[in-house]
DSSP file (Angstrom, degrees, kcal/mol; ACC not computed):
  #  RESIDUE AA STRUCTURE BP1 BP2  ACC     N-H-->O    O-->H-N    N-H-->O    O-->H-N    TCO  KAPPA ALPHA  PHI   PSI    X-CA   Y-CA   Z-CA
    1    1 A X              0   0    0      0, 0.0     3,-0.0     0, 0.0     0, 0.0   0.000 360.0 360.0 360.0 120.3  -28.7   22.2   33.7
    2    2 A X        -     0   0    0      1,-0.0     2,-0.3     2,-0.0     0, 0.0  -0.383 360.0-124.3 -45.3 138.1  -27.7   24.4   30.7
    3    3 A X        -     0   0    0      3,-0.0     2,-0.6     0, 0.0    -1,-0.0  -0.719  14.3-130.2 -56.7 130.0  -29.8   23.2   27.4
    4    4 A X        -     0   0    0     -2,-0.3    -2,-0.0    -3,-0.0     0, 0.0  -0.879  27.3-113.5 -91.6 127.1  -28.0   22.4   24.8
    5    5 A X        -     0   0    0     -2,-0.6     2,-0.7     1,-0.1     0, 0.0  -0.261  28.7-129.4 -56.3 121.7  -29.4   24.6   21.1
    6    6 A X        -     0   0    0      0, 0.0    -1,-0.1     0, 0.0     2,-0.1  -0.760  23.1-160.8 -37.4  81.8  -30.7   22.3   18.7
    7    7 A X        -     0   0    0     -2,-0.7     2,-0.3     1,-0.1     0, 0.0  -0.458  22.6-120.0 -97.5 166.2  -29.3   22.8   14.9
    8    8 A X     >  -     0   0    0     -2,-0.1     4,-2.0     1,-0.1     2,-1.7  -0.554  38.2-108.0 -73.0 138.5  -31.0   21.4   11.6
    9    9 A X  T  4 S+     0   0    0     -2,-0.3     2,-0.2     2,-0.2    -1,-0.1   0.145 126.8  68.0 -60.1  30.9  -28.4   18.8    9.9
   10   10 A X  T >4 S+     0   0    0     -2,-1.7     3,-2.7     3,-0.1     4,-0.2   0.639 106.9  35.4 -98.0 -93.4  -28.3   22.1    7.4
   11   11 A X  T >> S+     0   0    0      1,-0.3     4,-2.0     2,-0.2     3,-1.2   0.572 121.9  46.9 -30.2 -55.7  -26.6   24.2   10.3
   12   12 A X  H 3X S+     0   0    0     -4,-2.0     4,-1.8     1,-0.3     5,-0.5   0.829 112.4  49.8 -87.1 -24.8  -24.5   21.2   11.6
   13   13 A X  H <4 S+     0   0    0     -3,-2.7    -1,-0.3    -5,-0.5    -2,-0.2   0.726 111.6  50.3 -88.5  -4.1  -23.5   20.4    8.2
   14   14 A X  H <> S+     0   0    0     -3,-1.2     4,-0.5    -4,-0.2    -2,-0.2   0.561 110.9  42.9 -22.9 -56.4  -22.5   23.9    7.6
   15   15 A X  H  X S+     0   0    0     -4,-2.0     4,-3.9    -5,-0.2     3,-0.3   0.818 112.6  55.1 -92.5 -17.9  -20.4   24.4   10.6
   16   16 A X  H  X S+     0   0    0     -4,-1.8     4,-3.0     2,-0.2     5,-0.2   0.910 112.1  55.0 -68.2 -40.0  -18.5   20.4   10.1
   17   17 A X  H  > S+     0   0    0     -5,-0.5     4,-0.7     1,-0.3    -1,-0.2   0.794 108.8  39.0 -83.7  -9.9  -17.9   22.0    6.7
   18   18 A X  H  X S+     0   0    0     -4,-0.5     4,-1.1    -3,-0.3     5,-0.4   0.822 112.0  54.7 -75.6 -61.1  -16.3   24.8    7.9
   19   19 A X  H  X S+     0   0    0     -4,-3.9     4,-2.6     1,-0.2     5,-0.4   0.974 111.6  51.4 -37.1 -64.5  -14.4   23.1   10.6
   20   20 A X  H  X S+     0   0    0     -4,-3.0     4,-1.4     2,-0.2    -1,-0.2   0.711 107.5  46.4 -28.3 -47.0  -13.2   21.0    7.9
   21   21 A X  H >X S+     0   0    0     -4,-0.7     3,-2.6    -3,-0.3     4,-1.3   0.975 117.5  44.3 -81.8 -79.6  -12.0   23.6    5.4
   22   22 A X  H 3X S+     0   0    0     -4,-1.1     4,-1.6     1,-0.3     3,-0.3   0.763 116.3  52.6 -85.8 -55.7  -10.0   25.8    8.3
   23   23 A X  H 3< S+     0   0    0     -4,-2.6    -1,-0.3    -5,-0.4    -2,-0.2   0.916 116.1  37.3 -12.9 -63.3   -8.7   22.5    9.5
   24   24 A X  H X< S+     0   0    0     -3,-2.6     3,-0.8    -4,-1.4     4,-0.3   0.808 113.4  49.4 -80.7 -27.5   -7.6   21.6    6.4
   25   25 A X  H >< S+     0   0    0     -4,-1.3     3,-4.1    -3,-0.3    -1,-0.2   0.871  88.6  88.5 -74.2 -34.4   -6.3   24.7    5.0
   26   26 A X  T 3< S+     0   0    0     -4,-1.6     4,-0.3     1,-0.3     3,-0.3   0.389  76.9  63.9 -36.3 -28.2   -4.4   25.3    8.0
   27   27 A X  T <> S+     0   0    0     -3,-0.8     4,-1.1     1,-0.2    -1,-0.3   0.777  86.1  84.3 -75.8 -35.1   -1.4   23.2    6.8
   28   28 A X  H <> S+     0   0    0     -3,-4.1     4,-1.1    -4,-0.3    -2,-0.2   0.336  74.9  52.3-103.6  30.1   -0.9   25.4    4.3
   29   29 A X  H  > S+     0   0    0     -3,-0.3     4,-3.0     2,-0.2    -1,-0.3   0.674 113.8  48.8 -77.6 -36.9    0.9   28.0    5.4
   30   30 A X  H  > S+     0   0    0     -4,-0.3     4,-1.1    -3,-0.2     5,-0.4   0.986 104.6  58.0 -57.0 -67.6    3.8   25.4    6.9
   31   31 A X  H >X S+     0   0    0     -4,-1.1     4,-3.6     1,-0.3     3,-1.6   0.880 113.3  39.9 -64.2 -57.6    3.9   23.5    3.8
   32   32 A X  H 3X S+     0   0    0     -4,-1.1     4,-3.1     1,-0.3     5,-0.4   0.974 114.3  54.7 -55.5 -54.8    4.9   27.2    2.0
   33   33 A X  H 3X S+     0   0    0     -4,-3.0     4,-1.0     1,-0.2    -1,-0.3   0.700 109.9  42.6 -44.1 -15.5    7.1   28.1    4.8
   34   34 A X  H <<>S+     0   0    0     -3,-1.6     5,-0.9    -4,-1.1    -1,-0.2   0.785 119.9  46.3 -94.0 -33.4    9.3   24.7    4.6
   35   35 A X  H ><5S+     0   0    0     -4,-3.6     3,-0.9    -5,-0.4    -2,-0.2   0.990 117.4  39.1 -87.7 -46.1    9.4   25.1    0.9
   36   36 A X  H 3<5S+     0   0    0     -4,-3.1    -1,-0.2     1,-0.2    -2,-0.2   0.949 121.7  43.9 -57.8 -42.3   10.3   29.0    0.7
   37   37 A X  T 3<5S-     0   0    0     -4,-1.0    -1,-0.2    -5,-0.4    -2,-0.1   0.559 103.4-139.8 -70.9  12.6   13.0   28.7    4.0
   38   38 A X  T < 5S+     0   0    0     -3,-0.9     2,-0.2    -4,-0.1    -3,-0.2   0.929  74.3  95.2  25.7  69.4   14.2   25.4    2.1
   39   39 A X      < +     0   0    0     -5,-0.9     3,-0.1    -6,-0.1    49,-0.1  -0.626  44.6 167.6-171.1 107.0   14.3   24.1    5.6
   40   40 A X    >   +     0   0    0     48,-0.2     3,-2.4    -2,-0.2    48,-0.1   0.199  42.0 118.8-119.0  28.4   11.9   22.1    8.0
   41   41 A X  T 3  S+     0   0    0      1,-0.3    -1,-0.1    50,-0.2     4,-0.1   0.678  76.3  63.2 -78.8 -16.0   14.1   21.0   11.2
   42   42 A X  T 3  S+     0   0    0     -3,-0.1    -1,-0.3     2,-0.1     2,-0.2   0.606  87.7  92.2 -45.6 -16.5   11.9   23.0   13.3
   43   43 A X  S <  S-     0   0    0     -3,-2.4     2,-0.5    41,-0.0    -3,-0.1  -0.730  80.2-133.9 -87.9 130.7    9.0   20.1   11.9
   44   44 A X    >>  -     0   0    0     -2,-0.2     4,-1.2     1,-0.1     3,-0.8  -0.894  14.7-154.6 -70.7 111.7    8.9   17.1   14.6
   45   45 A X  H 3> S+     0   0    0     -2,-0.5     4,-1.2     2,-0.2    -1,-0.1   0.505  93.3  51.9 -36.0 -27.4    9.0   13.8   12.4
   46   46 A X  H 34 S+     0   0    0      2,-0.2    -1,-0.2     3,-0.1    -3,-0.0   0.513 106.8  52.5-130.6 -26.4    7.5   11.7   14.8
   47   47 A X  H <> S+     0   0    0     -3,-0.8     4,-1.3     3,-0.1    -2,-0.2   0.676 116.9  39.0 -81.3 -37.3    4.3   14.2   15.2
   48   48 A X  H >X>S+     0   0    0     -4,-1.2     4,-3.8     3,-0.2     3,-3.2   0.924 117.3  49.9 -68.5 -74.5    3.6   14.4   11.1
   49   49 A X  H 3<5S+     0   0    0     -4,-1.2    -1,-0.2     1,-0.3    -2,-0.1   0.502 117.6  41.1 -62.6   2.3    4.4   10.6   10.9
   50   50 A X  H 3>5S+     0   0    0     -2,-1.0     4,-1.9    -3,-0.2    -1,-0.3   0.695 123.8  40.8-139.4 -58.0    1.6   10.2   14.2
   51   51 A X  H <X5S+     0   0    0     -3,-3.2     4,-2.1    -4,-1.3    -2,-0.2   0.900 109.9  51.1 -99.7 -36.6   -0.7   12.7   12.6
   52   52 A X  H  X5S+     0   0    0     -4,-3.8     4,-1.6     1,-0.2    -1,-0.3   0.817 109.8  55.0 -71.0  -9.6   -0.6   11.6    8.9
   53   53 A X  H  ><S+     0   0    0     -5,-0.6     4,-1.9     2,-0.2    -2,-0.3   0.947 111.4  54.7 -86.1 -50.2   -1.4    7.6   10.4
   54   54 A X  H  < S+     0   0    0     -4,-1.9     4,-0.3     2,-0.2    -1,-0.2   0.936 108.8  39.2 -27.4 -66.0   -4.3    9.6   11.8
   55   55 A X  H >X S+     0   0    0     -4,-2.1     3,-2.6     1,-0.3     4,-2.3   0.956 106.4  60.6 -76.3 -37.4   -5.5   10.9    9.0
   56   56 A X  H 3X S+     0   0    0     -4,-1.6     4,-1.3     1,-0.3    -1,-0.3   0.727 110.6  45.0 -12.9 -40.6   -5.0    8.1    7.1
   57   57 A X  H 3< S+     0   0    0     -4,-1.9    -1,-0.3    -5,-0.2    -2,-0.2   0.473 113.2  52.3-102.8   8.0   -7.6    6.2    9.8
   58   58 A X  H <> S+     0   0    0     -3,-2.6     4,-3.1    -4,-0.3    -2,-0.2   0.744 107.5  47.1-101.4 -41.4   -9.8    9.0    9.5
   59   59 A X  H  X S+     0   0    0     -4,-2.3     4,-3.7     1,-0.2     5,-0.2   0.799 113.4  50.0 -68.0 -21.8  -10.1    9.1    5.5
   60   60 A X  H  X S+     0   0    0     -4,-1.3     4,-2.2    -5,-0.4    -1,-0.2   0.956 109.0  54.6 -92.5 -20.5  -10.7    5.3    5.5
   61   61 A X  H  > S+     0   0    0      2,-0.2     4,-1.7    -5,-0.2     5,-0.3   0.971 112.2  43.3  -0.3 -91.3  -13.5    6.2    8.3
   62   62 A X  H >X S+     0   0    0     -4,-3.1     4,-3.9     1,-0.3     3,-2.8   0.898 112.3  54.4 -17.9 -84.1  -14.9    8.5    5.8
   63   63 A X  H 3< S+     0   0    0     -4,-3.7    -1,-0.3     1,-0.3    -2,-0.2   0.743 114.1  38.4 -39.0 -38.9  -14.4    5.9    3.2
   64   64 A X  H 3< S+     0   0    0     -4,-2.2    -1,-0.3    -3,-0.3    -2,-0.2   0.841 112.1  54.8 -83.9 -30.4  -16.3    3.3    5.0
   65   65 A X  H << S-     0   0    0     -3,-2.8    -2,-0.2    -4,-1.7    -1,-0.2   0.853 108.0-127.7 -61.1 -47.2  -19.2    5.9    6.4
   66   66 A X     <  +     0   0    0     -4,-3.9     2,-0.7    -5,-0.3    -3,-0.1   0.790  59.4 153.7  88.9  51.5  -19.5    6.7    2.3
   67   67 A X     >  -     0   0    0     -5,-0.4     4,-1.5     1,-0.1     3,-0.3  -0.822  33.7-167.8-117.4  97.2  -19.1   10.4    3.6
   68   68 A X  T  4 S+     0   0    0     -2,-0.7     4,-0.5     1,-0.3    -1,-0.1   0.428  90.1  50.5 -68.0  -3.9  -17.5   12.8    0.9
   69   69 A X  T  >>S+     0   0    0      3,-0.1     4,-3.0     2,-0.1     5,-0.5   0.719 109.7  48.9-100.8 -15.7  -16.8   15.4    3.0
   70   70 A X  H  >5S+     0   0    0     -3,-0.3     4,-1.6     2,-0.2    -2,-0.2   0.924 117.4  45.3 -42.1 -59.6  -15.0   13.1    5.5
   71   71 A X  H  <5S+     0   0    0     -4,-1.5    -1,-0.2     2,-0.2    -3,-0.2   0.735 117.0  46.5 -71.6 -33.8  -13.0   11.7    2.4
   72   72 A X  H  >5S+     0   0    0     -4,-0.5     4,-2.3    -5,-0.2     3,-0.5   0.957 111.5  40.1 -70.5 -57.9  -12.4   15.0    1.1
   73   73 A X  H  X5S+     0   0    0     -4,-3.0     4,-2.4     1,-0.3     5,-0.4   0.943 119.9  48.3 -65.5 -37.4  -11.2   17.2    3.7
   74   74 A X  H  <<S+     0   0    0     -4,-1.6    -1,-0.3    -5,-0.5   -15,-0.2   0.268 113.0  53.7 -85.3  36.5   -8.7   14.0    5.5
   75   75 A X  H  > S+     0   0    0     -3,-0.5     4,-1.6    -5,-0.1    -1,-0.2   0.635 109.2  51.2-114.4 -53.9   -7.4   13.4    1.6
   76   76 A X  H >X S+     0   0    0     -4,-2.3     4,-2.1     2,-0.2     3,-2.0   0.993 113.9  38.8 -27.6 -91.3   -6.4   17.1    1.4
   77   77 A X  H 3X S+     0   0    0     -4,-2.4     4,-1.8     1,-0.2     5,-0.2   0.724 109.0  57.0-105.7  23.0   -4.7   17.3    4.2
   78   78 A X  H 3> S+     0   0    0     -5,-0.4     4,-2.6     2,-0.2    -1,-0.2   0.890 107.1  47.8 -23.9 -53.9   -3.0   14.3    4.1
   79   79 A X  H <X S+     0   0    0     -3,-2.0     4,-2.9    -4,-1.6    -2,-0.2   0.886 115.0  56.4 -72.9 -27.6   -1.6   15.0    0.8
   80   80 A X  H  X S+     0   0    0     -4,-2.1     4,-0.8     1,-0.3    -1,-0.2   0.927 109.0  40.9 -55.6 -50.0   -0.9   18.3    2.8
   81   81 A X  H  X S+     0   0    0     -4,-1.8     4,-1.8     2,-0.2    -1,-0.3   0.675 113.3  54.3 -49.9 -56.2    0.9   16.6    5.5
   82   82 A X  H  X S+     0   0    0     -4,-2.6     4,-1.5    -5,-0.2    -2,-0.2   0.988 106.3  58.6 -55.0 -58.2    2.9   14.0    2.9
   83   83 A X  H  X S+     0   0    0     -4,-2.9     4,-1.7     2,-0.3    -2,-0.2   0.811 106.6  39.7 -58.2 -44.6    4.0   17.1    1.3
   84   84 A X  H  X S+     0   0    0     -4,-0.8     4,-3.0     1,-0.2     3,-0.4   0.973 116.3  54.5 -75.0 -74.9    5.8   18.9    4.5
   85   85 A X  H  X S+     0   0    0     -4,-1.8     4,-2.7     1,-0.2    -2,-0.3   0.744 107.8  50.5 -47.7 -26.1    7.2   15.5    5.4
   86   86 A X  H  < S+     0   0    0     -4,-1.5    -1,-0.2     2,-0.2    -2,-0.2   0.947 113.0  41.6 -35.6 -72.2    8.6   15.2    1.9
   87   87 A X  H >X S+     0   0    0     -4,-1.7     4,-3.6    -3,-0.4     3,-1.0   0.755 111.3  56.5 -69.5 -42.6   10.2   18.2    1.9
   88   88 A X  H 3X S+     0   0    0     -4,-3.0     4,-0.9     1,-0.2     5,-0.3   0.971 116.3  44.0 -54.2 -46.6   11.5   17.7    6.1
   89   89 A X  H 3< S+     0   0    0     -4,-2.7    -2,-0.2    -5,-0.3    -1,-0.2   0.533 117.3  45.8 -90.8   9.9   13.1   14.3    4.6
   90   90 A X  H <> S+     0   0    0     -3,-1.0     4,-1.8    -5,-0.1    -1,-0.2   0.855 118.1  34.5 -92.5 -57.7   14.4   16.1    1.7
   91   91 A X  H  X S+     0   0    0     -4,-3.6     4,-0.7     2,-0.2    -2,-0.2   0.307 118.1  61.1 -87.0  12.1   16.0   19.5    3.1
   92   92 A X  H  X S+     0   0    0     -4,-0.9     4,-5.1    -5,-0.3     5,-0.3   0.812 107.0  46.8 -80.6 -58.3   17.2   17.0    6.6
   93   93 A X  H  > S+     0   0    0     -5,-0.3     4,-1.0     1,-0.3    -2,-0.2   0.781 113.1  47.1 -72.6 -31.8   19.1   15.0    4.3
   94   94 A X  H  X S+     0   0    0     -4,-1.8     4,-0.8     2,-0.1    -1,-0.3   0.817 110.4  50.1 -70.4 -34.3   20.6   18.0    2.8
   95   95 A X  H  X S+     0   0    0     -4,-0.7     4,-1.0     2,-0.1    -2,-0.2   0.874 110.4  48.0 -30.6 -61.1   21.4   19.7    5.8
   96   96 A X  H  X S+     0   0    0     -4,-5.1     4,-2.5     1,-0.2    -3,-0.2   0.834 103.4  60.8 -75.3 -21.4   23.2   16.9    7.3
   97   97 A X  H  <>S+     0   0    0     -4,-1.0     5,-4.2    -5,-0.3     6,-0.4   0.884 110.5  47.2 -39.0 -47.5   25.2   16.2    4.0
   98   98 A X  H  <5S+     0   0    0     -4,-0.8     3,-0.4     4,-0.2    -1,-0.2   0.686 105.6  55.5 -62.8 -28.3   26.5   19.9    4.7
   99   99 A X  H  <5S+     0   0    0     -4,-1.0     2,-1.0     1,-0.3    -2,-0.2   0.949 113.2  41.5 -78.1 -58.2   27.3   19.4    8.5
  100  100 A X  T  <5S-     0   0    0     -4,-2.5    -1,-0.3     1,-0.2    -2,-0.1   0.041 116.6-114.2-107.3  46.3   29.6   16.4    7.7
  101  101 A X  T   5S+     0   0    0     -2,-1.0    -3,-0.2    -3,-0.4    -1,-0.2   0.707  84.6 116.1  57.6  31.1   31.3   18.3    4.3
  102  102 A X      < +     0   0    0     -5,-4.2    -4,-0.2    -6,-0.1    -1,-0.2   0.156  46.5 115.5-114.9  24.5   29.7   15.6    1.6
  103  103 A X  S    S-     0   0    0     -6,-0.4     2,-0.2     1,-0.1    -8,-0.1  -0.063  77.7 -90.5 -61.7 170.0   27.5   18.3    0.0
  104  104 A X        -     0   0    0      2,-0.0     2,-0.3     0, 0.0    -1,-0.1  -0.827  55.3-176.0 -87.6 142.7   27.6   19.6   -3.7
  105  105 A X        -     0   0    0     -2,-0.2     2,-0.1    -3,-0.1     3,-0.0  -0.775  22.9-117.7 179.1 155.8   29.9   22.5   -3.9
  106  106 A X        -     0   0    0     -2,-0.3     2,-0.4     1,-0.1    -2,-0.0  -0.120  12.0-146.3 -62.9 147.3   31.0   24.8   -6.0
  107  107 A X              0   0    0     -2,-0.1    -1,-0.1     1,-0.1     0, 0.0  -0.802 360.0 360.0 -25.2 108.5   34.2   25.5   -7.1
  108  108 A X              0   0    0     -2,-0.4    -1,-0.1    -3,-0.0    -2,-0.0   0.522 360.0 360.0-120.9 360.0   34.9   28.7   -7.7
């Protein structure tokens, strides 16, 4: 049977805190991409709304452990996560405005 290596709660709280931050950061290259392409219908609705109720049960975890990096990193990207859905139910609803010809436009 393989051993498994023994880390100090230094090491283990080191590498959680790293998972966390690449976890978390990780959103935000989508979040720029939806907002530069003004466009997120490639984003599944149903996978954000699934994953932010996740984090949502993960930060009140946290909250209930009294663990700040718990609270911190699922608060992040949550808000990260809100933010992309925002934007999908913003630039959806503008899209489809366009498809059935009740968008603004211009007059020229």
């Amino acid at each position: 049977m393989v051993q498994l290596m023994e880390f100090s709660p230094r090491v283990a709280g080191w590498i959680g805190s790293v998972a966390a931050f690449c976890t978390t950061i990780s959103f935000l290259p989508q979040l720029v991409r939806v907002w530069r392409l003004k466009s997120a219908r490639d984003i599944s609705m149903s996978m954000f709304l699934l994953y932010g109720f996740g984090l949502l049960c993960w930060l009140l975890y946290g909250v209930l452990l009294s663990s700040w990096p718990m609270i911190v990193a699922n608060s992040v990207t949550l808000a990260l996560a809100l933010g992309i859905l925002c934007l999908k139910v913003r630039y959806d609803r503008r899209d489809e405005a366009a498809e059935c010809g009740t968008g603004d436009k211009m007059d020229a």
